[in-house]
C-alpha positions as a LaTeX table, in Angstrom:
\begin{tabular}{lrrr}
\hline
Residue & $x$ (\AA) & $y$ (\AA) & $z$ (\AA) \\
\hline
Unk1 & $-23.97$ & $-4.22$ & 5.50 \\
Unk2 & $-21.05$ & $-5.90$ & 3.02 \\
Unk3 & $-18.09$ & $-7.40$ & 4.13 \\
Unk4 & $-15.80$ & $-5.27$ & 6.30 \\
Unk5 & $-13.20$ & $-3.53$ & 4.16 \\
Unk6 & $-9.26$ & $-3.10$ & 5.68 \\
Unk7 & $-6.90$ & $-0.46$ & 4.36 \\
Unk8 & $-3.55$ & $-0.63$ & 5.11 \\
Unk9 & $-1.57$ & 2.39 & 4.30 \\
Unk10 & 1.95 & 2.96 & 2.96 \\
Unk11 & 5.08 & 4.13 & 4.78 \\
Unk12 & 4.76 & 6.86 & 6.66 \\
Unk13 & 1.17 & 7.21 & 6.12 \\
Unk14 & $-1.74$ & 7.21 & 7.57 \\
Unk15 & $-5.53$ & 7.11 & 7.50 \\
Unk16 & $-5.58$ & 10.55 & 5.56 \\
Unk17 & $-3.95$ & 8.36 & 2.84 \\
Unk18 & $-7.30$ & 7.13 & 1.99 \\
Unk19 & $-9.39$ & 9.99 & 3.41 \\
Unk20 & $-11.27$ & 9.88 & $-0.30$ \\
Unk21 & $-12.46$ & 6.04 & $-0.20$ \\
Unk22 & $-13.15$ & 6.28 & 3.82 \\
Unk23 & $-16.69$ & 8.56 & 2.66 \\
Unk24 & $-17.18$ & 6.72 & $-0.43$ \\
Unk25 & $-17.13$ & 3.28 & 1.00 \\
Unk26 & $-18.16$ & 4.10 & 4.81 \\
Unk27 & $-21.90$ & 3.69 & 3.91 \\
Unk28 & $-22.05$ & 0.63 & 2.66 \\
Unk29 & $-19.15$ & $-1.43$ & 4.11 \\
Unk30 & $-17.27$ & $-1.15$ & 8.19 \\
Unk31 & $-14.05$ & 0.16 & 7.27 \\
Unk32 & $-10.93$ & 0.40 & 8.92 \\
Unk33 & $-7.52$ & 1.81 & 8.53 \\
Unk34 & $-4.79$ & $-0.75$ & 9.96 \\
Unk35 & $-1.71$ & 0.82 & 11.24 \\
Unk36 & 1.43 & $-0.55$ & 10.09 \\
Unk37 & 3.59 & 1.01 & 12.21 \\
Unk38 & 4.88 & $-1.43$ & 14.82 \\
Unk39 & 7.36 & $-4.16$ & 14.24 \\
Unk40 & 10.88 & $-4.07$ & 12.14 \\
Unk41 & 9.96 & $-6.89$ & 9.80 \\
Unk42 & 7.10 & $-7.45$ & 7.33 \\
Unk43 & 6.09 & $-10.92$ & 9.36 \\
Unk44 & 6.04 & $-9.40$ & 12.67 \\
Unk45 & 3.55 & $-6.65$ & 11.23 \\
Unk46 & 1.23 & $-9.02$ & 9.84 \\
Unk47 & 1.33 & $-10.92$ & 12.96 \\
Unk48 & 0.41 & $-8.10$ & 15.15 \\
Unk49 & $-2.46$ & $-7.00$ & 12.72 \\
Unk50 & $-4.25$ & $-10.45$ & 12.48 \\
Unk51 & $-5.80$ & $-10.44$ & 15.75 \\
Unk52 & $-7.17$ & $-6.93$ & 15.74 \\
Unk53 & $-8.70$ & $-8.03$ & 11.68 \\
Unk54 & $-12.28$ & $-8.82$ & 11.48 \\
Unk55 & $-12.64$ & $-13.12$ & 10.57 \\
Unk56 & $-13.51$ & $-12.31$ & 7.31 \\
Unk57 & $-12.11$ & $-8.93$ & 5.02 \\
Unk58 & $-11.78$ & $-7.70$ & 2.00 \\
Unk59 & $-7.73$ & $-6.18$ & 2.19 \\
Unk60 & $-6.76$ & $-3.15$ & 0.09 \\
Unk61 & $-2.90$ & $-1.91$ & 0.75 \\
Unk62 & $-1.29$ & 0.81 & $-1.05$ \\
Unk63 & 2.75 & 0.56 & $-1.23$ \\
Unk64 & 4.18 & $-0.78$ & 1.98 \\
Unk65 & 0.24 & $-1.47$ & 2.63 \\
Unk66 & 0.54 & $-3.92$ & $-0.09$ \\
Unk67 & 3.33 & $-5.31$ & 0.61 \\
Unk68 & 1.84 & $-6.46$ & 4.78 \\
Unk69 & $-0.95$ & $-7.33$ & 2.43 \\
Unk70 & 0.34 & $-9.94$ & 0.34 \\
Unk71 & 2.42 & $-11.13$ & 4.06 \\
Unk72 & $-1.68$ & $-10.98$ & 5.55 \\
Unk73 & $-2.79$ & $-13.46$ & 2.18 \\
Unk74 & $-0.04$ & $-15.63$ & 2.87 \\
Unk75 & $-0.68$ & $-16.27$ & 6.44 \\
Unk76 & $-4.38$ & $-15.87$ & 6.30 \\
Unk77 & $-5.54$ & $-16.43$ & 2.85 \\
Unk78 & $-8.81$ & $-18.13$ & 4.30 \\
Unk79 & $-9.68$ & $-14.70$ & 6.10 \\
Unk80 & $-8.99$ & $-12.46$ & 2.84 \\
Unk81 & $-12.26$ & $-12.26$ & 0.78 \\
Unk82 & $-10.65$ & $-10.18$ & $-2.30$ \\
Unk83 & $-7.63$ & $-8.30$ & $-2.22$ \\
Unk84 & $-6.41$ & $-5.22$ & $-4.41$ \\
Unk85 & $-2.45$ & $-4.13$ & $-4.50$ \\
Unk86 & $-1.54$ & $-0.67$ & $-5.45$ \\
Unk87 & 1.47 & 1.04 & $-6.17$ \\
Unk88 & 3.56 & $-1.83$ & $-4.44$ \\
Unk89 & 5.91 & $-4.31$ & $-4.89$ \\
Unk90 & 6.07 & $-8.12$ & $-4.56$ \\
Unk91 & 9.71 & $-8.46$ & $-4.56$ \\
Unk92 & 12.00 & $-8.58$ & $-2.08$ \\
Unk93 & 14.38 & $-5.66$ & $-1.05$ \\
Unk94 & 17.11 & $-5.45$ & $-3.84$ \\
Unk95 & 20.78 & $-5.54$ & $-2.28$ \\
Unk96 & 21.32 & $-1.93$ & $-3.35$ \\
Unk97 & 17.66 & $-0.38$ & $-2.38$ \\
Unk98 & 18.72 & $-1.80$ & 1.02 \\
Unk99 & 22.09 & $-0.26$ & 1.03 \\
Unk100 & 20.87 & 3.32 & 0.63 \\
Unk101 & 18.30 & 2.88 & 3.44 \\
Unk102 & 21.11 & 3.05 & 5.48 \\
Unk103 & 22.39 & 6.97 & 4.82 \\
Unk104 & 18.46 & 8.14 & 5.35 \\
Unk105 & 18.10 & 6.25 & 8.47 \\
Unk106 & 21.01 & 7.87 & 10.19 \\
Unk107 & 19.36 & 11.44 & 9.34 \\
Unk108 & 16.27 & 10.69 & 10.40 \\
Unk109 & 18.02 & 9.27 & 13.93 \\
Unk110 & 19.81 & 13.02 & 13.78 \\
Unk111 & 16.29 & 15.22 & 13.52 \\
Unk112 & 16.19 & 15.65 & 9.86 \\
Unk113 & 13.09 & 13.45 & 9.14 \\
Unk114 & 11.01 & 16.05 & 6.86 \\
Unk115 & 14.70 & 16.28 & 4.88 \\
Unk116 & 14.35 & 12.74 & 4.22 \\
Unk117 & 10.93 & 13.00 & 3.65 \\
Unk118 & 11.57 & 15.53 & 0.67 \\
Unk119 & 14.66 & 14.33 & $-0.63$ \\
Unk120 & 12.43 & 10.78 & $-1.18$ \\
Unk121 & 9.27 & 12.91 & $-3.04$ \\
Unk122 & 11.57 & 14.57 & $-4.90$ \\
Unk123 & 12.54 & 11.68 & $-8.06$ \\
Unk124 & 8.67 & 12.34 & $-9.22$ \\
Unk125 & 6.67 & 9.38 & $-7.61$ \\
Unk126 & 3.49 & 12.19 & $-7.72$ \\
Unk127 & 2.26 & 12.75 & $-11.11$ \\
Unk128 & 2.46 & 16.48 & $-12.42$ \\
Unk129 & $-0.74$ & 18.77 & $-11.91$ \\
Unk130 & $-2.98$ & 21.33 & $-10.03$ \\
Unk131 & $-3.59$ & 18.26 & $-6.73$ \\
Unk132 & 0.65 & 17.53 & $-6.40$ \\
Unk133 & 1.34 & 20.97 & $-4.11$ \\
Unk134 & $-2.11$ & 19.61 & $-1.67$ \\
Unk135 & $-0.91$ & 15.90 & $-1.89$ \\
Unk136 & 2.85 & 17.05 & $-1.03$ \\
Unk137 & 1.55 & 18.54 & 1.82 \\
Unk138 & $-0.16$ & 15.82 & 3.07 \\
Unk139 & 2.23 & 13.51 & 2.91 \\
Unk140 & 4.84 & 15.40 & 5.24 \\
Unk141 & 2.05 & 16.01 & 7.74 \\
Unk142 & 1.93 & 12.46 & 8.13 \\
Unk143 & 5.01 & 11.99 & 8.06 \\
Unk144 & 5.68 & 14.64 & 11.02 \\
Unk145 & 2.92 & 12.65 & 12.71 \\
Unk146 & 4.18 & 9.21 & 12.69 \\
Unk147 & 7.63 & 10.63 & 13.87 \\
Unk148 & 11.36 & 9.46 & 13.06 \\
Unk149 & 10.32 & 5.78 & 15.27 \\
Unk150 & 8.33 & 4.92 & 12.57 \\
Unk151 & 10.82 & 5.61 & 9.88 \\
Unk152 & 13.27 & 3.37 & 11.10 \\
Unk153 & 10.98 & 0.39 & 11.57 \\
Unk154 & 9.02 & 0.87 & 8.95 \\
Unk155 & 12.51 & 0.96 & 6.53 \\
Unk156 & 13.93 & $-1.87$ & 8.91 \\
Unk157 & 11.05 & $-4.24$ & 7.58 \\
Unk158 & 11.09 & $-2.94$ & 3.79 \\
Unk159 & 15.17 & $-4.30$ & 4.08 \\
Unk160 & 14.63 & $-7.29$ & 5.20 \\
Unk161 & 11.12 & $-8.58$ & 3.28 \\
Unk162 & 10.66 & $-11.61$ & 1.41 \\
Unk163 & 9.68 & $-12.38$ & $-2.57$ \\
Unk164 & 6.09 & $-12.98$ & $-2.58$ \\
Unk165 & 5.23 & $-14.07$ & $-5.96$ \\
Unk166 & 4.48 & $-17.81$ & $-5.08$ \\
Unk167 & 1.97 & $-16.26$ & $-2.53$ \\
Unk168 & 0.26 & $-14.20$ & $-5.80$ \\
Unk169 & 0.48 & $-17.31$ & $-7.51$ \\
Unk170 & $-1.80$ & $-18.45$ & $-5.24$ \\
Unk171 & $-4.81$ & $-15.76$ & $-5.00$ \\
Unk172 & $-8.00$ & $-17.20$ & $-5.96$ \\
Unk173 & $-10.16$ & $-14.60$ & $-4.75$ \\
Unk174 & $-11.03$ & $-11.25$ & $-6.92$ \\
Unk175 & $-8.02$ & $-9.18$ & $-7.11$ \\
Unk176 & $-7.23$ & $-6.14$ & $-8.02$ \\
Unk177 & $-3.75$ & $-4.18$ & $-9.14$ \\
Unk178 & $-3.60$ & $-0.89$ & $-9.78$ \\
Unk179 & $-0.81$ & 1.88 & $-10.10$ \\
Unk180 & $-0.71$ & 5.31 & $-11.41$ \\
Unk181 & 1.45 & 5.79 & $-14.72$ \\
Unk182 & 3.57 & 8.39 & $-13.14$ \\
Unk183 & 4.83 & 5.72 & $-10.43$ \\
Unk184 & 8.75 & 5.80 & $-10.71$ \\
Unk185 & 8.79 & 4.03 & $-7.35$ \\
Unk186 & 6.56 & 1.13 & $-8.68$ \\
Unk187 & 6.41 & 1.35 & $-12.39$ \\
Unk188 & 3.58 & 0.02 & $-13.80$ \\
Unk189 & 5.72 & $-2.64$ & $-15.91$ \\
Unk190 & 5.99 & $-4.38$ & $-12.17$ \\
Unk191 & 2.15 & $-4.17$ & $-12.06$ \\
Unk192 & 2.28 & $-5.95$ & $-15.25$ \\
Unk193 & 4.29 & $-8.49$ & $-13.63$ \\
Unk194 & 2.11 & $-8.42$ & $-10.75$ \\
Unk195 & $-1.07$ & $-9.24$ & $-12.46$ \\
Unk196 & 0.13 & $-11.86$ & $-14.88$ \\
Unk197 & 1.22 & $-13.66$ & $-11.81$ \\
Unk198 & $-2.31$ & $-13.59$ & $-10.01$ \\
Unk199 & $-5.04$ & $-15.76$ & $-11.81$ \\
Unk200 & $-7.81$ & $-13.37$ & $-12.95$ \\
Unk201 & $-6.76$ & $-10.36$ & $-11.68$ \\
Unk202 & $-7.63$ & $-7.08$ & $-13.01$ \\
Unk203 & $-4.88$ & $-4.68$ & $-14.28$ \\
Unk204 & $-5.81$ & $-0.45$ & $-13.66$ \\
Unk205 & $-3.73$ & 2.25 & $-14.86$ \\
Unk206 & $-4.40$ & 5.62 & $-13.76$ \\
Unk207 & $-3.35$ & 8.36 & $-16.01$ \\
Unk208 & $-3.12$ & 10.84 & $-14.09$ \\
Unk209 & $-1.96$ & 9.62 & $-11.11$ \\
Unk210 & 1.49 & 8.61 & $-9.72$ \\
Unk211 & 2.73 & 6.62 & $-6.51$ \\
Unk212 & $-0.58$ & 8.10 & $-4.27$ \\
Unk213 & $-3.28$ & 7.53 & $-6.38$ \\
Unk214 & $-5.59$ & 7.30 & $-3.17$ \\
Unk215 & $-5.21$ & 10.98 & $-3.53$ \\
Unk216 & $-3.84$ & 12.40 & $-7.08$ \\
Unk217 & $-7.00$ & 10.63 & $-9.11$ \\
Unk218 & $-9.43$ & 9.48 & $-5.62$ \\
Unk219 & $-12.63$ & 9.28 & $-7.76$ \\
Unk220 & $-10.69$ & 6.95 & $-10.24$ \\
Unk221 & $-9.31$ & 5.07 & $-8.02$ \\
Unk222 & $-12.68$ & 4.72 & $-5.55$ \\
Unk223 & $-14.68$ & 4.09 & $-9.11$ \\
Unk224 & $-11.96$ & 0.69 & $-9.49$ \\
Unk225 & $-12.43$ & $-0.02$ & $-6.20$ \\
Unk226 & $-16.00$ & 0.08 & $-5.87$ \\
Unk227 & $-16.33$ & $-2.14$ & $-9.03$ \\
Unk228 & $-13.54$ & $-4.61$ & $-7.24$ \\
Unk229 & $-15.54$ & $-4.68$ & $-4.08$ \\
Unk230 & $-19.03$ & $-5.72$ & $-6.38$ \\
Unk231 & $-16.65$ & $-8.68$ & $-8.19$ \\
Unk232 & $-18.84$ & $-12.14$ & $-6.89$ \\
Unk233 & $-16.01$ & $-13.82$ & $-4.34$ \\
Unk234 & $-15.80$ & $-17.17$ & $-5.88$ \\
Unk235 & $-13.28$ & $-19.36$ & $-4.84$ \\
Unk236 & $-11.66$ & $-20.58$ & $-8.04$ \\
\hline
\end{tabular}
């Protein structure tokens, strides 16, 4: 059996985020899907989530997921064998991205979560095609899931996070970044950014996929993961 592999989801997601690479990879590696629901800042998330982490893991999180991961490699970078960001963001909040949290919050507070929940799908962060009504749908039954709690912590600790490019900087161990081209949350010129900042990291671009490529292009996405997951982990 390989090295346990951790998946942490983005906001207002869950494990059906990665339902796809959960039977490609459950074979040959323990996997587990790391909630990152509790806490209302990035820190306090990643706190909570180290002691339930295996001692040694290889981290993949998608969009908020990334973001507690690159908070997890910080604090633990002994623990992290490899790590692969997608669709995220290594910046901190921008003063006006925090400002229109605000309006959304107070809906969600008033019952109008799956409201929200559209009004944030509908800019075009899923790429166009025959899997966007299916994916749609999944993400609001999530959503409805996790509940309006969630919402408000979860957007609490996107407000307040920190820069972490001195903590890519420092990755020595494989890494992968990946994004779909149709991203317009996380474009893929910020992946570019992203992996020039990481020594030796590996830059994929899905064509055909936009902010969920877990699920809009899964056997792309599981094919870059898989060869990720075979990289040797060196420490450079």
């Amino acid at each position: 059996m390989l090295e346990p592999l951790v998946f942490l989801p983005g906001m207002m997601c869950d494990a059906r985020l990665f339902e796809p690479q959960i039977r490609a990879f459950s074979t040959t590696h323990p996997v587990m899907i790391a909630p990152i629901t509790h806490g209302q800042r990035i820190e306090e998330i990643a706190s909570g989530l180290l002691p339930m982490l295996p001692a040694k893991f290889a981290l993949a999180g998608l969009s908020m997921g990334g973001i507690v991961a690159m908070e997890l490699l910080r604090r633990a970078p002994e623990r992290v064998t490899r790590i692969a960001l997608m669709d995220t963001n290594c910046l901190a909040e921008t003063p006006p991205v925090a400002a229109s949290r605000e309006p959304q919050i107070v809906k969600v507070k008033s019952g109008k979560l799956m409201e929200v929940m559209r009004d944030e799908m509908k800019p075009g962060y899923l790429a166009p095609g025959p899997r966007r009504p299916q994916v749609l749908l999944t993400v609001m039954e999530m959503a409805l899931t996790l509940g309006p709690d969630v919402y408000v912590n979860q957007s609490r600790a996107l407000q307040r996070r920190r820069d972490q490019q001195s903590t890519l900087r420092k990755i020595r161990q494989p890494a992968l970044v990946l994004c779909g081209a149709h991203d317009a949350l996380c474009p893929v010129k910020r992946h570019s950014f992203m992996a020039e900042l990481i020594p030796h990291a590996e830059l994929v671009v899905l064509d055909n996929a936009g902010h969920l490529p877990t699920l809009e292009a899964p056997d792309e996405t599981t094919d870059a993961l898989r060869k990720w997951l075979k990289q040797p982990y060196v420490l450079r």
